[in-house]
Backbone bond lengths (Angstrom), bond angles and torsions (degrees), N, CA, C in turn:
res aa  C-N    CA-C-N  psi(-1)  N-CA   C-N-CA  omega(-1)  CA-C   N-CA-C  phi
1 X - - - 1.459 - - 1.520 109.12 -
2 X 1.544 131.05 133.92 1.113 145.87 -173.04 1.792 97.22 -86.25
3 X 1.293 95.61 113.51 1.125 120.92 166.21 2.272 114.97 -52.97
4 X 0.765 118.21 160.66 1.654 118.58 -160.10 1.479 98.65 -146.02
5 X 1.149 132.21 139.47 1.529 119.86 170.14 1.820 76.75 -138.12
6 X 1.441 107.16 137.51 1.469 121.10 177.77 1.765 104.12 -140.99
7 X 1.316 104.15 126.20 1.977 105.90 -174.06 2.024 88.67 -82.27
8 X 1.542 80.26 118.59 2.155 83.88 156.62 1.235 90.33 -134.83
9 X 1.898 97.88 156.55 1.386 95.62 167.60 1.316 96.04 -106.65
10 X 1.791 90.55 -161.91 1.363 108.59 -178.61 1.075 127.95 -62.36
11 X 1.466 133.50 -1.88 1.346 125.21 170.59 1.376 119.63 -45.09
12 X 1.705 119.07 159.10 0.950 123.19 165.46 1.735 130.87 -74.05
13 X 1.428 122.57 -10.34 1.519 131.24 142.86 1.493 95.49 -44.54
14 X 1.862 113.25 -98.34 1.468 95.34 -159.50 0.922 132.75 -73.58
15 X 1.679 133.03 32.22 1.459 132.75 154.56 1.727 104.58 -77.00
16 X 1.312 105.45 -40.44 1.244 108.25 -161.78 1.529 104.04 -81.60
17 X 1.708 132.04 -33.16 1.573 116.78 163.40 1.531 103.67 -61.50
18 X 1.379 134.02 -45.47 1.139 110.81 -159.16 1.198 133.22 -64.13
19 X 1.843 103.00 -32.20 1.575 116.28 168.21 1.688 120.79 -63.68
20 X 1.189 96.63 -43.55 1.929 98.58 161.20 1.739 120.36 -56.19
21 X 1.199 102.71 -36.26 1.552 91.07 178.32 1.698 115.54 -94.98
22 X 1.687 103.50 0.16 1.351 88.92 -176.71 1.826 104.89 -105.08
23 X 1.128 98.06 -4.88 1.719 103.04 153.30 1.205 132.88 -104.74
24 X 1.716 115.53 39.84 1.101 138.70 172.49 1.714 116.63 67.25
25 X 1.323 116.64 39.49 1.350 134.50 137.69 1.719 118.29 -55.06
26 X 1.311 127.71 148.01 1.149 148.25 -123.20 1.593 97.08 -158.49
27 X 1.314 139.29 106.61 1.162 140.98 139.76 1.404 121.80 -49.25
28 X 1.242 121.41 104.03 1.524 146.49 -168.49 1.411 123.72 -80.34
29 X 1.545 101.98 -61.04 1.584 114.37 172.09 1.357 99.49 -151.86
30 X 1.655 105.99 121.90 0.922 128.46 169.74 1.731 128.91 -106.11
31 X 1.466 151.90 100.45 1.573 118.35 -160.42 1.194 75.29 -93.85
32 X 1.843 100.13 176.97 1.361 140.51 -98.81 2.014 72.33 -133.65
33 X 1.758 114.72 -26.75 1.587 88.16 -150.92 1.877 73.61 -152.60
34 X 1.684 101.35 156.67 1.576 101.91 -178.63 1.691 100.95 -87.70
35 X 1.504 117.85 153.41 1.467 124.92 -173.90 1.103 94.94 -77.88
36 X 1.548 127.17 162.36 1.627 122.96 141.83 1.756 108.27 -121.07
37 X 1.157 98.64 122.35 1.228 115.08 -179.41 1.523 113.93 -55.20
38 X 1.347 122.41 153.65 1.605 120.84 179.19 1.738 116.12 -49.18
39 X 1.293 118.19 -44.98 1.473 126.98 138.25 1.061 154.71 5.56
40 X 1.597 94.41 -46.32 1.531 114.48 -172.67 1.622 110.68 100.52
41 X 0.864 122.16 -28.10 1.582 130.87 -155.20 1.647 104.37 -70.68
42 X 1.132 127.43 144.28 1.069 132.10 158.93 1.746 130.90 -53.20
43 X 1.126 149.47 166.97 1.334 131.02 178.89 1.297 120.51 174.49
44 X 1.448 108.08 102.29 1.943 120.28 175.48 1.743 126.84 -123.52
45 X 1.383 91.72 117.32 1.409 78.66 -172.18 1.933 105.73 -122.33
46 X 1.216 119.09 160.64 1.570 91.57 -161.46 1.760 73.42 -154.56
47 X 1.882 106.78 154.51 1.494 97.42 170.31 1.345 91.85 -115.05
48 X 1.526 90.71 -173.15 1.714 103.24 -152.70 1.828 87.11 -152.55
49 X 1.343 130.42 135.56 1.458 139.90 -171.88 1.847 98.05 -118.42
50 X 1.330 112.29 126.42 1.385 113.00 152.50 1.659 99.93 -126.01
51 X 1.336 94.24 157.29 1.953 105.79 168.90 1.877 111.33 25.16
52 X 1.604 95.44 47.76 1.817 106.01 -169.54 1.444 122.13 32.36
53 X 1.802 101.89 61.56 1.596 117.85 175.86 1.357 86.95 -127.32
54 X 1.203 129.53 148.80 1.761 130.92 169.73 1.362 108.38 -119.09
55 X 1.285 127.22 122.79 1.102 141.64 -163.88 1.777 96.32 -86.12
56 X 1.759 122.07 -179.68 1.501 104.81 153.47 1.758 83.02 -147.07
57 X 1.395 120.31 123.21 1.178 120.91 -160.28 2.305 84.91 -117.11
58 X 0.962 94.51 142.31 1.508 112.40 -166.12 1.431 119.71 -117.89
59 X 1.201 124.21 -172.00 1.434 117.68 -174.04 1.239 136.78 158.89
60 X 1.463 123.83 101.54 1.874 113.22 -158.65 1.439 114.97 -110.77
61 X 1.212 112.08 156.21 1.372 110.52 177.90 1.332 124.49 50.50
62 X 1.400 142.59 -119.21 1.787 120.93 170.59 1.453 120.11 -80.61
63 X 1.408 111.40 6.46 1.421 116.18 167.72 1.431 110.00 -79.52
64 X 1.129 102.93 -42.94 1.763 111.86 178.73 1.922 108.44 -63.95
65 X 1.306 105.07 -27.93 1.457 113.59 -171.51 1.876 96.17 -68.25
66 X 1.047 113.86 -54.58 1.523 144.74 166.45 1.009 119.31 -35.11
67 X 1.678 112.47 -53.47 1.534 92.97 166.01 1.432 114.11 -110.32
68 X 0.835 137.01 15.09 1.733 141.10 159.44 1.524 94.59 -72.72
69 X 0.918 134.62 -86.42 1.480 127.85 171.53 1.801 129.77 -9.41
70 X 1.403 98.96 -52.47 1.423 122.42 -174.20 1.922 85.70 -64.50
71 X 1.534 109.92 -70.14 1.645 114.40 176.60 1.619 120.19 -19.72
72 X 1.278 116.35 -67.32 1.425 147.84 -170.45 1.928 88.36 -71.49
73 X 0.713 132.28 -61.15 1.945 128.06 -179.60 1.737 101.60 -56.14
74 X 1.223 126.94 -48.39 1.481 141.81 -170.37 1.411 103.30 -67.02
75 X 1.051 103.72 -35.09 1.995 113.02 -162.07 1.985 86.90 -94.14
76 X 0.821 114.27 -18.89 1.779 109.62 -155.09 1.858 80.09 -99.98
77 X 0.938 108.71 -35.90 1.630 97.72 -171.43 1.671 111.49 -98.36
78 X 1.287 103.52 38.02 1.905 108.51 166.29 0.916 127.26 -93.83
């Protein structure tokens, strides 16, 4: 198995994907590109399935950068 090194910070989004996928959580739906809200704001939200529960893990501004990134590394290494 190919090892993955992915930067999250401390937010509470990527604590919470990382612990789902490192107890065998499953990235579900991921899009392809980050939203921008009417706002201006950045915006990614992607679900994530453990033991057929679907999570919806979220994310603004460099959190959203963070986990769109993490998505696109996960999907590239299947």
């Amino acid at each position: 198995m190919k090892e993955i090194a992915i930067e999250l910070s401390d937010s509470l989004a990527s604590k919470q994907l990382l612990k789902i996928l490192s107890i065998g959580g499953k990235i579900t739906k991921a899009p392809s590109e980050i939203s921008i809200m009417l706002n201006g704001l950045r915006y990614y939200s992607m679900e994530v399935t453990l033991n057929n529960e679907f999570y919806n893990i979220q994310g603004f501004e460099e959190e959203a950068v963070i986990l769109h990134k993490t998505a696109v590394i996960l999907h590239a290494a299947k």
